[in-house]
Structures are given as C-alpha cells and as structure tokens.
Backbone as numpy.savetxt, mean C-alpha at the origin, in Angstrom:
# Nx Ny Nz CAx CAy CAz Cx Cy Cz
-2.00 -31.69 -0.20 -2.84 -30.51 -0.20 -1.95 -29.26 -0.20
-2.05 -28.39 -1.43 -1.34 -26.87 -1.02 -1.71 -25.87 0.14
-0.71 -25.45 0.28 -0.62 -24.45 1.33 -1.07 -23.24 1.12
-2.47 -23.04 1.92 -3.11 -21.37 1.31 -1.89 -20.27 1.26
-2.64 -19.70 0.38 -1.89 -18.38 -0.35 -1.81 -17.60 0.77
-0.88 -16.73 1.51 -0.63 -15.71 2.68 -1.44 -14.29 2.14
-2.37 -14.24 2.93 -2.40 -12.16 2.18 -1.77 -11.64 2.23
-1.66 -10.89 1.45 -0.29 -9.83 1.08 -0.75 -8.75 2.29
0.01 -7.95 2.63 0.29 -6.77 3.78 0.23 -5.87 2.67
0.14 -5.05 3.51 0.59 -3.44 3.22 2.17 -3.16 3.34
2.93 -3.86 3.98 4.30 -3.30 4.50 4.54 -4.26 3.41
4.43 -4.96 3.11 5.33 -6.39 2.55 4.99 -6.27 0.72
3.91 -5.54 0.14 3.36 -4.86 -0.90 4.41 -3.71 -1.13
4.24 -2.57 -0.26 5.26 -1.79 -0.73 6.89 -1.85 0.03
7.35 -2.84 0.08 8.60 -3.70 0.41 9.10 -4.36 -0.75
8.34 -4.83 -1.76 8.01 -5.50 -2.74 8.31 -4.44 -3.99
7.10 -3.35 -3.98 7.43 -2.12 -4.99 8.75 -1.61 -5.15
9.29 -1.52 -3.69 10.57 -0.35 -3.44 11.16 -1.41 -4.25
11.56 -2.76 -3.85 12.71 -3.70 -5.15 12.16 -3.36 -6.34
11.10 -3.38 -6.60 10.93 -3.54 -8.19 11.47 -2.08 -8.72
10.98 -0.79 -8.11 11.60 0.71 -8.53 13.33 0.25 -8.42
14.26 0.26 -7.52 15.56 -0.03 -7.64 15.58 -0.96 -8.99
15.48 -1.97 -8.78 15.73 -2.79 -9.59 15.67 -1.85 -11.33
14.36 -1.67 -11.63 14.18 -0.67 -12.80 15.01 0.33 -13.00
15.11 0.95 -11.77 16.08 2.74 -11.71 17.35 2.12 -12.37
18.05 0.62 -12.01 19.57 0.88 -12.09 19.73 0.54 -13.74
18.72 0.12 -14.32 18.91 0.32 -16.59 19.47 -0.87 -16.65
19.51 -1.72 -15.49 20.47 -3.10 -16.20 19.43 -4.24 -16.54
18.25 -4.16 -16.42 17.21 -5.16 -16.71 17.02 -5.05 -17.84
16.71 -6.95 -18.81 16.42 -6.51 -20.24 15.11 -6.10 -20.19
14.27 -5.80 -21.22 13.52 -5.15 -21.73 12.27 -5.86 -20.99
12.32 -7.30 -21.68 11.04 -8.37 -21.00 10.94 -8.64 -19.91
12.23 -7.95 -18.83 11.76 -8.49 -17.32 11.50 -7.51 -16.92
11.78 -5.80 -17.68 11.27 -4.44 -17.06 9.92 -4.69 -17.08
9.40 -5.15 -18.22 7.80 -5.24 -18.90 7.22 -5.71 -17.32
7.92 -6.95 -17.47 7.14 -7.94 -16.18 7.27 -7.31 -14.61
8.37 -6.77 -14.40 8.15 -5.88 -12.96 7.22 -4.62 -13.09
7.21 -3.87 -14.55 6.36 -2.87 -14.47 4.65 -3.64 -14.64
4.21 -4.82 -14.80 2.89 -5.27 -14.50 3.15 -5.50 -12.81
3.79 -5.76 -12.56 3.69 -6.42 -10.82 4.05 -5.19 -10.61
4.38 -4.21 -10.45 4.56 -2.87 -9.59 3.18 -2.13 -10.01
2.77 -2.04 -10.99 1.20 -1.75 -10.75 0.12 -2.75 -10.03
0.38 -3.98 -10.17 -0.72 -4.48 -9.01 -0.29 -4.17 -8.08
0.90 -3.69 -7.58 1.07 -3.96 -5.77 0.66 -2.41 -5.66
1.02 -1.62 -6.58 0.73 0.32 -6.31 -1.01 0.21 -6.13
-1.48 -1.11 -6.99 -3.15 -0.58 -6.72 -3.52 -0.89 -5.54
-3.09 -2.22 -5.26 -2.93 -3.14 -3.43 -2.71 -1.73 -2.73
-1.64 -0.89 -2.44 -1.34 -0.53 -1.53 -2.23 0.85 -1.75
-3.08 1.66 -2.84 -4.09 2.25 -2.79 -5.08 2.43 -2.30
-5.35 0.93 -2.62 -6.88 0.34 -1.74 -6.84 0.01 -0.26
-5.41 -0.22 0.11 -5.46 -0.35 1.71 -5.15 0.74 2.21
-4.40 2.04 1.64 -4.78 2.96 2.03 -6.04 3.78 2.27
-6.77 3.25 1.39 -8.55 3.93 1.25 -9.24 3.14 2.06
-8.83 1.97 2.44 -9.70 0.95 3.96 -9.71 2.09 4.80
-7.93 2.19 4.95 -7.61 2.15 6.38 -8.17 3.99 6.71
-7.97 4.75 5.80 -8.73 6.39 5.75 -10.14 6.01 6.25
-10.93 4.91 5.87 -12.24 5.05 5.87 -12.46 4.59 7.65
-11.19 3.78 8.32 -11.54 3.86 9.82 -10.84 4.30 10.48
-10.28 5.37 10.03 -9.53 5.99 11.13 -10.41 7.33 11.82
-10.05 7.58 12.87 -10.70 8.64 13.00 -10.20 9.84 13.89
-10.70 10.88 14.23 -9.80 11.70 14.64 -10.10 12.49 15.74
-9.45 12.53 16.94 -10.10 13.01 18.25 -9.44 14.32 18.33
-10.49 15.27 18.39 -9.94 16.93 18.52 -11.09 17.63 19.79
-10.65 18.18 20.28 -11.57 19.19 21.54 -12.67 19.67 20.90
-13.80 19.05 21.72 -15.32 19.83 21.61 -15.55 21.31 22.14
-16.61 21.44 21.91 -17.25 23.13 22.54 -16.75 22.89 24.06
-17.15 22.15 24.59 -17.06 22.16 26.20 -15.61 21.51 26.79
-14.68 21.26 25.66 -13.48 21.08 25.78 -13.42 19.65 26.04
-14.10 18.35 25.80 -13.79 17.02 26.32 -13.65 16.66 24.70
-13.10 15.65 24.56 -12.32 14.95 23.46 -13.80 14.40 22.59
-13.76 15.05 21.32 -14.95 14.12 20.43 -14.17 13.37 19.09
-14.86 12.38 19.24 -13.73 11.48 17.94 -15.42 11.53 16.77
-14.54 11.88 15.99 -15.41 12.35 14.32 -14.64 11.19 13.60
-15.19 11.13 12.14 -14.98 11.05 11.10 -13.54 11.45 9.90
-12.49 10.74 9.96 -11.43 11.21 9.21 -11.97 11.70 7.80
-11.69 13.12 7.68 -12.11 14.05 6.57 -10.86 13.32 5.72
C-alpha cells in the first residue's frame, strides 16, 4: 500500500520556490529544465497565494475600543 501524499506547507512551498528562483537566476540550466521549474514555481507561487488568502481571512486584529478595553474585529 503507498504512503499518503504529505500536504505541502506554506514554509516548505516557498522553501521550494526560493531553490527553484536560485537555481534559474544562476543561467546554468538547459532550456527544458528552466521550462519545468518555471511550471513548478508557478504552482507553488499559486499554493503559497491561496494560503496566504486562508490565513488573511482568520486573522484578526485587536485594537482599543471607545471605552478603551481590547475589541478583536475583522482583518481589513
């Protein structure tokens, strides 16, 4: 029986990107493996989009009310 697939992180996604940018930046890759890191550096840039837009949607943000006690709102 295979071993389920791990979800990918957020840290470990763009851990992943940063090699693929080096790797690209230094001009020594041929042509067909730039191709292939530039498809996998856009799935992981969209990955790490969308977990940025989770994680905005629960965060939230505690600032002083009228009467001065702490109200936690809605991250604008």
């Amino acid at each position: 029986m295979p071993a389920k697939k791990e979800k990918m992180t957020f840290e470990a996604a763009k851990s992943r990107l940063e090699e693929i940018v080096r790797s690209m930046e230094s001009g020594a890759l041929p042509l067909a493996e730039s191709l292939e890191l530039y498809k996998e550096g856009a799935k992981l840039a969209e990955f790490c989009r969308k977990e940025v837009a989770e994680a905005e949607e629960v965060v939230r943000v505690i600032t002083g009310g009228p009467d001065g006690d702490a109200v936690v709102k809605d991250f604008e």
